[in-house]
Every structure is written in C-alpha cells, then in structure tokens.
C-alpha positions, 0 to 999 in steps of 0.5 A: 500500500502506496500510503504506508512505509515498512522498515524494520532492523535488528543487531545481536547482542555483543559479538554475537551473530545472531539473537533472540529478537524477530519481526515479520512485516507483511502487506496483503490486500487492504491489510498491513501486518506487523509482529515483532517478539523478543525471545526469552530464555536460551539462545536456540528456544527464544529465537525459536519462539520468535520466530514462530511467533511472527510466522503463526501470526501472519499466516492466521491473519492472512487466512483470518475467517472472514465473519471475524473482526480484527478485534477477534482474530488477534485476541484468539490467535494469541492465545492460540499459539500460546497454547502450542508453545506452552504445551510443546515446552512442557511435553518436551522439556517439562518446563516453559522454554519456548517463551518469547514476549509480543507486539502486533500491530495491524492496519485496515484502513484508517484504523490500527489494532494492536496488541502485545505480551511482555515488555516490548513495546509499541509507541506512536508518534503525532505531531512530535509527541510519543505516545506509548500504546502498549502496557508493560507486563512487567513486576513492579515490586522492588527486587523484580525489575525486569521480571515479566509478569506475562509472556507467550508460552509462559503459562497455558493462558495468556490476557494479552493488552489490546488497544484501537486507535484512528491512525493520522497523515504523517502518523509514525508507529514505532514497535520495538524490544526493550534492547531499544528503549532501555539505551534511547529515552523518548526524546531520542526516540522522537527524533530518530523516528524520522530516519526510520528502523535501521537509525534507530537500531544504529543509534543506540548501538553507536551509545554502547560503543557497538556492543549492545547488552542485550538484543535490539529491534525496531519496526517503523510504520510510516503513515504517508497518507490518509487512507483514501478509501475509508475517507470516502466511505466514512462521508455521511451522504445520502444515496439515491433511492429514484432518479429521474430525468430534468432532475438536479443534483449539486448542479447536475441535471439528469438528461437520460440513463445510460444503462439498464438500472438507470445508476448511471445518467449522462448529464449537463453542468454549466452546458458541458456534458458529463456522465454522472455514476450513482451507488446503487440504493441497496449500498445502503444496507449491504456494506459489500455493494457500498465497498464495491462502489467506493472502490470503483469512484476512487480508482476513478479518480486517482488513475489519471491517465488517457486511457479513462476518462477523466473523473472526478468525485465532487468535494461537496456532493450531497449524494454518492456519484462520482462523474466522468468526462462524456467521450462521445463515440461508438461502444465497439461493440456496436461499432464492429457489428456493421464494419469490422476493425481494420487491421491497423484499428486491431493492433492499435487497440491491442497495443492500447489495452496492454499499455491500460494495463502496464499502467495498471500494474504500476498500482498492482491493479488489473482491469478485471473485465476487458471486453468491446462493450467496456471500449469506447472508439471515437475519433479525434482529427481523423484519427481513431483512439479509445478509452475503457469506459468501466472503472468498477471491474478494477481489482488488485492483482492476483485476487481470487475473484474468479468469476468477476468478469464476463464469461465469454472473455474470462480465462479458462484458469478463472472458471477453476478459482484460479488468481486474476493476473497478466496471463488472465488478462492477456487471454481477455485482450485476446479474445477482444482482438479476435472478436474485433477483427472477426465478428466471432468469439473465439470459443463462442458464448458463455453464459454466466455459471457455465463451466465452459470446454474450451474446444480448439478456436478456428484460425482468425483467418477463416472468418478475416482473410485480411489477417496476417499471419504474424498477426494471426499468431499472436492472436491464437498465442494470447488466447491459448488455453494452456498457460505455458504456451500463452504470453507471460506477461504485457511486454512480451505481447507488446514487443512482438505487435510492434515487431511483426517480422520476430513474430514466430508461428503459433501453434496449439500443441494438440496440433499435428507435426505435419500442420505445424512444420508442414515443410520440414515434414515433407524435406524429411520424407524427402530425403528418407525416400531418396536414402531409401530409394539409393539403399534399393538401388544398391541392393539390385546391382550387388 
C-alpha cells in the first residue's frame, strides 16, 4: 500500500551473530501486518519462539475467517499459539522454554489494532509527541525489575493488552524490544523516528560503543497518507433511492440513463456534458455493494491517465456519484457489428489495452473485465483512439475473484478459482482482438455459471482473410488455453505487435507435426525416400 512505509532492523547482542529478537512485516490486500517478539530464555528456544511467533501470526491473519473482526482474530490467535508453545515446552522439556514476549500491530484502513505480551513495546508518534500504546507486563515490586509478569508460552493462558486507535497523515508507529528503549529515552526516540528502523537500531548501538547488552529491534510504520478509501466511505451522504430525468443534483441535471438500472445518467453542468455514476440504493444496507462502489469512484479518480476518462468525485456532493468526462463515440461493440476493425484499428487497440494495463500494474491493479462493450472508439482529427469506459471491474492483482468478469472473455484458469493476473488478462485482450477483427468469439458464448470446454478456436483467418499471419499468431498465442504456451506477461505481447517480422508461428500443441512444420515434414520424407530409394538401388546391382 502506496500510503504506508515498512522498515524494520535488528543487531545481536555483543559479538554475537545472531539473537533472540524477530519481526515479520507483511502487506496483503487492504491489510498491513506487523509482529515483532523478543525471545526469552536460551539462545536456540527464544529465537525459536520468535520466530514462530511472527510466522503463526501472519499466516492466521492472512487466512483470518472472514465473519471475524480484527478485534477477534488477534485476541484468539494469541492465545492460540500460546497454547502450542506452552504445551510443546512442557511435553518436551517439562518446563516453559519456548517463551518469547509480543507486539502486533495491524492496519485496515484508517484504523490500527494492536496488541502485545511482555515488555516490548509499541509507541506512536503525532505531531512530535510519543505516545506509548502498549502496557508493560512487567513486576513492579522492588527486587523484580525486569521480571515479566506475562509472556507467550509462559503459562497455558495468556490476557494479552489490546488497544484501537484512528491512525493520522504523517502518523509514525514505532514497535520495538526493550534492547531499544532501555539505551534511547523518548526524546531520542522522537527524533530518530524520522530516519526510520535501521537509525534507530544504529543509534543506540553507536551509545554502547557497538556492543549492545542485550538484543535490539525496531519496526517503523510510516503513515504517508490518509487512507483514501475509508475517507470516502466514512462521508455521511445520502444515496439515491429514484432518479429521474430534468432532475438536479449539486448542479447536475439528469438528461437520460445510460444503462439498464438507470445508476448511471449522462448529464449537463454549466452546458458541458458529463456522465454522472450513482451507488446503487441497496449500498445502503449491504456494506459489500457500498465497498464495491467506493472502490470503483476512487480508482476513478486517482488513475489519471488517457486511457479513462477523466473523473472526478465532487468535494461537496450531497449524494454518492462520482462523474466522468462524456467521450462521445461508438461502444465497439456496436461499432464492429456493421464494419469490422481494420487491421491497423486491431493492433492499435491491442497495443492500447496492454499499455491500460502496464499502467495498471504500476498500482498492482488489473482491469478485471476487458471486453468491446467496456471500449469506447471515437475519433479525434481523423484519427481513431479509445478509452475503457468501466472503472468498477478494477481489482488488485492476483485476487481470487474468479468469476468477476464476463464469461465469454474470462480465462479458462478463472472458471477453476484460479488468481486474476497478466496471463488472465492477456487471454481477455485476446479474445477482444479476435472478436474485433472477426465478428466471432473465439470459443463462442458463455453464459454466466457455465463451466465452459474450451474446444480448439478456428484460425482468425477463416472468418478475416485480411489477417496476417504474424498477426494471426499472436492472436491464437494470447488466447491459448494452456498457460505455458500463452504470453507471460504485457511486454512480451507488446514487443512482438510492434515487431511483426520476430513474430514466430503459433501453434496449439494438440496440433499435428505435419500442420505445424508442414515443410520440414515433407524435406524429411524427402530425403528418407531418396536414402531409401539409393539403399534399393544398391541392393539390385550387388
């Protein structure tokens, strides 16, 4: 996530090469995970606590049941590993040995969770003041200092400290062990905060004369901007149960819907037209379908480039809607049913979808639902150009959502719940590419829940003559079946568009020897007869 800094480090004690401390940083979805624990005891036990630790915490976190809050998930998995820990050191030693103290933290949006056993610690820095969020689990009598109260794997249960907080722009969370904190006080701290993990760690090494008495790590989690998304989501504004025509909102007259369910109008403010996308009314009730649309206006309007139209979400809207610019041209589609693409109109549409998506990647998005009825083609100076009209499809890469799309242009790999990623992409481009040039679906309609065969697609040529064959073959490659015969990746399809004369000929693999090397069959049994035929020559005159 673009708006959040990770860094971590950790030093040994003295001269040692390793030491009792771990952290894991993970980032996975609309999730960042951070969990840093301070071994207790032996060498070899506490690390392997640690360690454990950050790895058991982060995986159950990533596969968290959905139907459990944050809240939930980290109190149950605490107490779940302390569980092994303590079990497996009493099985094994017959007294705690696996025994480490914990800080988590994790953040979901604008909204940090936390928690921690033990005395490492968590701190958060605003606006130059530190702050501590977590508790000490440490005796405060006199001769026990240092002695901690709790810790994971001390005992067969475990109270953990959990705290939430709202986290700010320019918010830094500092996660750290006591190696840290006992050598840095908090004005040093503060100011180290700054330059991240590694200046930390390194500053107080530097105050021991390189010789830390006792291991030291720090986490810091660097708070670049608001989360965008819960922003909007957090904005108290109606959604609109009808709409109809001659209606104004926020100075926006509604001229006609555009589609079906009458949520998306086209529109007049100021005598410019505009489209203006309204959240369907069941968001009202359904938090999914309210993520959905939330989603869909701010990808709307952070991807600021030629390829959509611009977009913009009103800074005092009344209502939910975001608004795009009106592109005024022909939903392809519609466009090729009367003419089809001519073969220049099909590589420039096939370079324009690959640099759509390129420039997705650098955000770790993908479209999600390439298709023509998605494409606008319009005409600026006599020159043909697209935009892809549909923002609410975008998805991160390598989600699971594998039947988002529309049927007939998904990847074979999608109807088995495999991940959405270039490779899946690249077989929507393609069928869009073929449908363009042909007027055909490649392996014809599919309806939706249909768990299609995918047979074998005619040649494009059989249906567009026009089609060279260089052209031909990058076709039936991007929309091959089997991945391993299919492009890689945007770059390598783009390369060979742009270069015709490298292109290679396709073919499916189930194709017979003879159809794809028909020549290099016919010199080989060529020369095979002439051997033959010398051999038989040789054999009469003996």
């Amino acid at each position: 996530m673009a708006n959040i800094k990770l860094s971590g480090f950790t030093l040994a004690k003295g001269k040692e090469l390793k030491g009792d401390d771990a952290f894991e940083l993970k980032q996975i979805d609309n999730l960042t995970i951070a969990v840093l624990c301070d071994g207790v005891g032996s060498a070899d036990y506490g690390r392997e606590a640690a360690q454990r630790v950050c790895s058991f915490l982060i995986t159950s976190l990533k596969n968290r049941p959905l139907s459990w809050s944050i809240q939930k998930s980290i109190i149950h998995f605490i107490k779940n590993i302390n569980q092994i820990l303590y079990t497996e050191s009493m099985d094994s030693y017959e007294r705690e040995e696996l025994v480490t103290t914990l800080t988590l933290v994790v953040i979901e949006g604008n909204q940090l969770y936390g928690a921690n056993v033990g005395d490492s610690r968590i701190y958060l820095l605003r606006e130059d003041k530190l702050s501590q969020l977590s508790h000490d689990h440490s005796e405060s009598e006199d001769g026990l200092d240092g002695v901690l109260s709790q810790a994971i794997g001390i005992s067969d249960n475990v109270e953990p400290y959990y705290f939430e907080n709202l986290i700010n722009k320019d918010d830094r969370i500092l996660m750290c062990s006591d190696g840290l904190y006992t050598i840095l006080d908090e004005e040093t701290l503060t100011k180290g905060l700054y330059f991240g993990a590694h200046y930390l760690v390194k500053k107080a090494s530097s105050e021991m004369e390189d010789n830390l008495p006792d291991d030291t790590t720090a986490v810091v989690i660097d708070i670049k901007e608001a989360d965008q998304f819960c922003l909007l989501k957090q904005q108290k504004i109606e959604i609109s149960e009808s709409l109809k025509a001659e209606q104004v909102i926020d100075g926006y007259k509604l001229i006609k819907p555009l589609v079906q369910n009458e949520r998306t109008w086209a529109c007049e403010h100021s005598g410019i037209a505009y489209v203006i996308k309204f959240a369907p009314f069941e968001a009202l009730e359904d938090e999914r379908l309210l993520d959905l649309f939330v989603k869909e206006a701010w990808n709307a309007k952070r991807l600021k480039a030629g390829y959509f139209p611009k977009s913009v979400i009103p800074r005092n809207r009344t209502s939910r809607y975001y608004i795009m610019q009106m592109i005024h041209g022909d939903e392809l589609k519609k466009y090729f049913k009367s003419r089809l693409l001519s073969i220049d109109e099909g590589v420039n549409l096939a370079q324009f979808l690959l640099d759509m998506n390129q420039f997705l990647l650098g955000f770790d998005l993908v479209h999600g639902d390439i298709k023509p009825e998605n494409i606008i083609r319009a005409q600026r100076k006599g020159k043909t150009y697209y935009k892809m009209v549909d923002f609410g499809s975008i998805v991160e890469i390598f989600s699971l959502n594998s039947r988002a799309g529309t049927p007939s242009y998904l990847a074979p790999e999608r109807f088995r719940g495999e991940n959405i990623n270039e490779q899946s992409e690249i077989f929507s481009i393609g069928v869009t590419l073929y449908e363009s040039l042909t007027g055909k679906l490649p392996y014809g309609e599919i309806e939706p829940f249909q768990t299609p065969n995918f047979k074998k697609p005619k040649n494009p040529t059989h249906y567009n003559a026009k089609i060279p064959k260089w052209l031909e073959s990058i076709i039936l490659r991007a929309i091959c079946v089997d991945t391993s015969c299919r492009y890689k990746n945007y770059t390598e399809m783009l390369f060979e568009l742009e270069n015709p004369k490298k292109v290679k000929p396709f073919f499916d693999k189930s194709v017979s020897l003879i159809e794809r090397e028909p020549v290099k069959v016919y010199k080989a049994g060529f020369i095979a007869m002439l051997l033959l035929n010398m051999f038989l020559i040789f054999k009469l005159f003996l």
